[in-house]
C-alpha positions in Angstrom: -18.8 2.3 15.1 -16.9 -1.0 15.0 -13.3 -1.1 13.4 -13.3 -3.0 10.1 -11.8 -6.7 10.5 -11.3 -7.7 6.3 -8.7 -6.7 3.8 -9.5 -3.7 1.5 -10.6 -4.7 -2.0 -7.9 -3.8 -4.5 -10.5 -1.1 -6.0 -10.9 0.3 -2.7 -6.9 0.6 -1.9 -6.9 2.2 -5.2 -9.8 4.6 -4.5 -7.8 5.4 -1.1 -4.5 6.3 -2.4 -6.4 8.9 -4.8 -8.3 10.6 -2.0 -11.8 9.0 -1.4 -13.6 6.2 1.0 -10.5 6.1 3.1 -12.3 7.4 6.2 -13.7 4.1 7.3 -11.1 1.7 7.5 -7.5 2.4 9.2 -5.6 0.5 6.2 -7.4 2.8 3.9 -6.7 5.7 5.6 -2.9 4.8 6.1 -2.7 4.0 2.0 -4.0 7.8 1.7 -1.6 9.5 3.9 1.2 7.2 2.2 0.5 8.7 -1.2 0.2 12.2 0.1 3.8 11.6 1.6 5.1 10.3 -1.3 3.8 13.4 -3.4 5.4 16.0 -0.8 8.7 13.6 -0.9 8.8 14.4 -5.0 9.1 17.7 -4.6 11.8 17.7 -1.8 15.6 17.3 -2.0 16.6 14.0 -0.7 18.1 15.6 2.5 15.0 17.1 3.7 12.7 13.5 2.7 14.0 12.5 6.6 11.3 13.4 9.1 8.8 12.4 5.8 10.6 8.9 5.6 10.2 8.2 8.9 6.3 9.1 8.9 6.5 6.3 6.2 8.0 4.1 7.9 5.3 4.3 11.2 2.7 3.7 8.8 4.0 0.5 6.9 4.6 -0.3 10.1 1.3 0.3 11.4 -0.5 -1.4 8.7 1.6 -4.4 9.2 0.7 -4.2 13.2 -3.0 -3.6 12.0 -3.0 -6.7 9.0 -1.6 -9.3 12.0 -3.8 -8.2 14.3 -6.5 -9.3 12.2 -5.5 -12.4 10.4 -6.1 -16.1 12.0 -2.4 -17.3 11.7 -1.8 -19.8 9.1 -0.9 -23.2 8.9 2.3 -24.7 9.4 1.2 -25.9 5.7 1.4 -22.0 4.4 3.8 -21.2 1.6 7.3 -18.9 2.3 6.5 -15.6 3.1 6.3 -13.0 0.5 9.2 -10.7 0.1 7.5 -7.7 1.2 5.1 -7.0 4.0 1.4 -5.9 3.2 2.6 -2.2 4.5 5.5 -2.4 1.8 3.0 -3.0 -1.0 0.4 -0.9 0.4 3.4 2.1 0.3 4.7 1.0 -3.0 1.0 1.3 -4.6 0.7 4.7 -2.6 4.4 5.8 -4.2 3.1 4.4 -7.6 -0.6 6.2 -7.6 1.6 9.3 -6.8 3.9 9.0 -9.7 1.0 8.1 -12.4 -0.8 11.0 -11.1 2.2 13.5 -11.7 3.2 11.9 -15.0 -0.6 13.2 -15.9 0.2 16.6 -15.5 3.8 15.9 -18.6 3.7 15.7 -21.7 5.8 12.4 -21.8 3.4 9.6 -22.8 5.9 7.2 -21.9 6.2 8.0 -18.7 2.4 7.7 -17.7 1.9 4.3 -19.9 5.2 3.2 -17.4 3.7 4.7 -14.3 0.1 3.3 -14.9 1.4 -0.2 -16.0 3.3 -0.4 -12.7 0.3 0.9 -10.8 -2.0 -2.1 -12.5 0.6 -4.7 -11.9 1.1 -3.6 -7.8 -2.4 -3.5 -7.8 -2.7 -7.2 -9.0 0.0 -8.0 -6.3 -1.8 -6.6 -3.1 -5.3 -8.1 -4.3 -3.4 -11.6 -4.8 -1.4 -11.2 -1.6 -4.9 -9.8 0.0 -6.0 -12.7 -0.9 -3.5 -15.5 0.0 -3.4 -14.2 3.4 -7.4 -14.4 3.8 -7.0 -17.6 2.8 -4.2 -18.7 5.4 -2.4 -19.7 2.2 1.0 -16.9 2.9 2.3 -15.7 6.0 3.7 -12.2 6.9 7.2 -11.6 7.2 7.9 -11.9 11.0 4.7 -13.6 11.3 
């Protein structure tokens, strides 16, 4: 089987980070084990979160690794670089799908309408982002 070369669809990140059709596609997989971290790290105490934070950290960093190795680099003509790396908003979706799935299981209405608001707006983000970088209209940070 040959390693996918595109950019997840922002359905299929989403369908990733809440367990299914990550199996085929190393950024999908990655956005799955980001949102399982970020579940276990909820229910830590934030001086046991360290050998968890650094698993985060190798796969942001192996998404990013994974994203450059796959993009044609862009233009001299491409805009500034976003402020966060596709692995940062592929973790920050997987933190996000995390949180709006805990919020389900409170009674706070609130806090899910906040949690899946922020979910549908990182969403937007990534597929945008996805998208610019596709294009050759954005470069990576670093890149």
């Amino acid at each position: 089987m040959t390693e996918p070369t595109e950019l997840p669809s922002k359905h299929e990140l989403m369908r990733a980070c809440r367990g299914g059709g990550h199996d085929e596609h190393p950024l999908l997989r990655a956005a799955y084990e980001l949102t399982a971290l970020h579940e276990q790290l909820s229910r830590l105490e934030p001086l046991r979160r360290s050998g968890l934070d650094e698993n985060r950290a190798a796969l942001v960093t192996g998404i990013d690794r994974w994203v450059r190795g796959r993009l044609s680099p862009p233009p001299e003509s491409a805009t500034a670089r976003p402020a966060r790396s596709m692995g940062a908003v592929v973790d920050r979706i997987a933190e996000y799908t995390a949180v709006a799935f805990t919020a389900l299981t409170r009674t706070d209405d609130w806090s899910l309408w906040d949690a899946w608001t922020n979910l549908e707006e990182l969403s937007l983000d990534y597929e945008e982002l996805a998208a610019d970088l596709a294009a050759g209209r954005r470069r990576l940070p670093g890149a």
